[in-house]
RODO-2510 file (C-alpha; in nm, 4 decimals, decimal comma):
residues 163
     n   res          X          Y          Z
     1     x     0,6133    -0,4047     3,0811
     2     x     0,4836    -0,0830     2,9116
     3     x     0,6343     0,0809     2,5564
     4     x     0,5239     0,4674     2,5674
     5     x     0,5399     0,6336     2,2498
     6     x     0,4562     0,9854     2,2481
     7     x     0,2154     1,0989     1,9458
     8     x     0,3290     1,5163     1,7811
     9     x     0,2350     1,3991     1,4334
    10     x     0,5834     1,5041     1,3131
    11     x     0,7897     1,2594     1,0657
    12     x     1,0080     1,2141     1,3310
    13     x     0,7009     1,1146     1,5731
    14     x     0,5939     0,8559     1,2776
    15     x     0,9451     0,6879     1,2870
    16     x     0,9029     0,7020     1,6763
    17     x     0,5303     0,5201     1,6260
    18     x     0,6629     0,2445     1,4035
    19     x     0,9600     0,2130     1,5697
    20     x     0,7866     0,1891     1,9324
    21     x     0,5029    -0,1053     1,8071
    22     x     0,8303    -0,2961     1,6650
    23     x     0,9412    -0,2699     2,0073
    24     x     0,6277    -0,3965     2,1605
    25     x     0,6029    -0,6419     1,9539
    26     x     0,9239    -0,7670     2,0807
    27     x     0,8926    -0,7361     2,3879
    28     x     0,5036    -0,8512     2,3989
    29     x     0,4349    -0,5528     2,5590
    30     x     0,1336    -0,3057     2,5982
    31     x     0,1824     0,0097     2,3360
    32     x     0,0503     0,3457     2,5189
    33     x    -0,0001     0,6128     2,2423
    34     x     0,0331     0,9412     2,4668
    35     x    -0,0845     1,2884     2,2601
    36     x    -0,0444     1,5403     2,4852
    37     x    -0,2106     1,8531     2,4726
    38     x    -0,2000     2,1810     2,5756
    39     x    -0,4448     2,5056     2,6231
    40     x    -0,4212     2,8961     2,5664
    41     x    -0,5494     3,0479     2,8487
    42     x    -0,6598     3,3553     2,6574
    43     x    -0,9203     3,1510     2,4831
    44     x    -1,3376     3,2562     2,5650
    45     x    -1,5626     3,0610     2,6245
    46     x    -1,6321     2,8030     2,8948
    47     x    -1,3953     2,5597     2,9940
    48     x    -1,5907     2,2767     2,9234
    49     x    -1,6578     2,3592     2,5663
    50     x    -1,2964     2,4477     2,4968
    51     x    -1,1910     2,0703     2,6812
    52     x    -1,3877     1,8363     2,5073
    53     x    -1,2615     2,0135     2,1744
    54     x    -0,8925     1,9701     2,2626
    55     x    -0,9307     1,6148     2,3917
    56     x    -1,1247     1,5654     2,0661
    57     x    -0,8234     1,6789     1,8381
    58     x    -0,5992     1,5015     2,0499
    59     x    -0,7887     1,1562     2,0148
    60     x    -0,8797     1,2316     1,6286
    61     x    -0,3952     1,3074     1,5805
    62     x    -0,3627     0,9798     1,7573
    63     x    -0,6004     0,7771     1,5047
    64     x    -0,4263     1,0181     1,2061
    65     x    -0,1017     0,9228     1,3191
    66     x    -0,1486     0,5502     1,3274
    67     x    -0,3007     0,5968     0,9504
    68     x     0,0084     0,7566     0,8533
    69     x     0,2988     0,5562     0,9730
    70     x     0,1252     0,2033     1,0247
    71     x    -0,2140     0,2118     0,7917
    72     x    -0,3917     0,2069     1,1009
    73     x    -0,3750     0,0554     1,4541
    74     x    -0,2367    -0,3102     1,4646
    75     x    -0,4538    -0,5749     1,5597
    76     x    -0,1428    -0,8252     1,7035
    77     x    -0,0537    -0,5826     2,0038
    78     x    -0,2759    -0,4187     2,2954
    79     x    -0,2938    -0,0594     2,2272
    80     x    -0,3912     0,1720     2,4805
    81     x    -0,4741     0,5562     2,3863
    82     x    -0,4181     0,8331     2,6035
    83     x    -0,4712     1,2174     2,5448
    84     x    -0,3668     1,3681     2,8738
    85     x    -0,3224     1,7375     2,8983
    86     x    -0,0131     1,9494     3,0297
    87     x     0,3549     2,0222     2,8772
    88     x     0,4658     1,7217     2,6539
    89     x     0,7804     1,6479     2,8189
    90     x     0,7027     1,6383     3,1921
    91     x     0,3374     1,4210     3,0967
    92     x     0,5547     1,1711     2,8981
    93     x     0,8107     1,1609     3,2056
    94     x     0,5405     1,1047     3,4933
    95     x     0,3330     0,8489     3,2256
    96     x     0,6335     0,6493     3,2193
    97     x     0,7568     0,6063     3,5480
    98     x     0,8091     0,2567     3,5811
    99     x     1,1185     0,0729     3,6040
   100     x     1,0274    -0,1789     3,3589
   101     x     0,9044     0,1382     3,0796
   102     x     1,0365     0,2506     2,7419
   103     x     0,9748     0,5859     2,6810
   104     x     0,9670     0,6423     2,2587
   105     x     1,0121     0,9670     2,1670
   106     x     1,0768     1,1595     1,8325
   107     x     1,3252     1,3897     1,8033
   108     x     1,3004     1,6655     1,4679
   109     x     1,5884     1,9241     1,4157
   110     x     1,4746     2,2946     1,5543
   111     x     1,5833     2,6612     1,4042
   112     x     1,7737     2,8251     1,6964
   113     x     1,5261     3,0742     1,7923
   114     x     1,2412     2,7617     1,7837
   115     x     1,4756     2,5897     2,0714
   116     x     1,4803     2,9327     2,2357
   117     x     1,0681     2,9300     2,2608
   118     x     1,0102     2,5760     2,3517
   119     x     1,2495     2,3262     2,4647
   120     x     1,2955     2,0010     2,3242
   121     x     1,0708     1,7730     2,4259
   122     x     1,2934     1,4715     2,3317
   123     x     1,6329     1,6696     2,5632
   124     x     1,3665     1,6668     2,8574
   125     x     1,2405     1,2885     2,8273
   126     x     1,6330     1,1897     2,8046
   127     x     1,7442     1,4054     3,1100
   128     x     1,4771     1,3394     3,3541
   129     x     1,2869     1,0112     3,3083
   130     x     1,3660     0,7419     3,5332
   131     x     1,3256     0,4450     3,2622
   132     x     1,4788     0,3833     2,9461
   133     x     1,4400     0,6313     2,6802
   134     x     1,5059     0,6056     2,2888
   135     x     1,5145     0,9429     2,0635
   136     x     1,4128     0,8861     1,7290
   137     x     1,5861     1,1232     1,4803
   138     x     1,4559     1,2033     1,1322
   139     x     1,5946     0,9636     0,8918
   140     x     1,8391     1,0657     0,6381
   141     x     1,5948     1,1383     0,3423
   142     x     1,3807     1,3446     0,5797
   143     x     1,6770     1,5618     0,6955
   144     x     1,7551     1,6308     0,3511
   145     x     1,4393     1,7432     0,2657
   146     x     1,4443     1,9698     0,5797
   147     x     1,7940     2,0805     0,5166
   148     x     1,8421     2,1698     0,1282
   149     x     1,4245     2,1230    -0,0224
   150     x     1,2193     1,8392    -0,1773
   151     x     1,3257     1,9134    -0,5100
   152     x     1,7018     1,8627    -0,4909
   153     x     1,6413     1,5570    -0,2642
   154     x     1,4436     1,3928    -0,4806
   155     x     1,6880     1,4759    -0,8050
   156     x     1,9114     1,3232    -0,6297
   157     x     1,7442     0,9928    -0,4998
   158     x     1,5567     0,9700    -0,8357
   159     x     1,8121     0,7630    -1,0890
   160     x     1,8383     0,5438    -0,7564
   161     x     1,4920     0,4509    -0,8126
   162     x     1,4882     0,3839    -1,1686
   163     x     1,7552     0,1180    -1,1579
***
């Protein structure tokens, strides 16, 4: 039994990460972090330089993002890394292609013409993986912030705080 969480680095993605080792903790289940990455083809150079930079970044987001959300990588579940590179969605759907799976994936809101240039990655998991898949939206404070700007949300939220 396998809990895939895939790794953008978005506060979404962070809600995904926590949400995914509460899950394999659970189920006592292997985590697999999965940062995907992607090239431009118009970059020069030689392949190989280019590669080992990307897979670099990748493996140095995955470490970030387990310092943001969890204050590092927890020591009570196996963790297994993987930076794999192609188009987020259909790597997350092949990587989890067991029956048994649970694909975690975060799911941020999108401008219009942002939805128009690249599909949603968390639309894609839903449609086409064969396993179990859980979207992770934003939570409420987050879409706020998104929606009407850190200042007001905070104004808001603020005499909450004090009590």
């Amino acid at each position: 039994m396998r809990v895939i969480v895939g790794i953008d680095g978005s506060l979404a993605g962070l809600r995904a990460l926590r949400l995914a080792v509460a899950e394999a903790r659970r189920r006592g289940a292997v985590l697999h972090a999965v940062r995907v990455w992607n090239f431009n083809p118009a970059w020069r150079g030689t392949p190989a330089g280019w590669y080992g930079e990307l897979e670099r970044q990748a493996t140095d987001e995955l470490a970030d993002a387990f310092a943001a959300a969890m204050g590092g990588v927890p020591s009570d579940i196996e963790v297994v890394k993987a930076t794999p590179m192609g188009v987020p969605g259909r790597v997350l759907v092949e990587y989890a292609h067991r029956d048994g799976d649970l694909l975690v994936v975060g799911c941020s809101p999108r401008r219009w013409w942002q939805r128009l240039r690249r599909g949603s990655t968390a639309r894609y998991c839903a449609t086409r993986a064969q396993c179990l898949v859980l979207v992770v939206p934003l939570d409420e404070f987050a879409r706020d912030v998104t929606r009407h700007g850190l200042r007001r949300a905070v104004r808001r939220d603020l005499p909450a705080l004090r009590g």
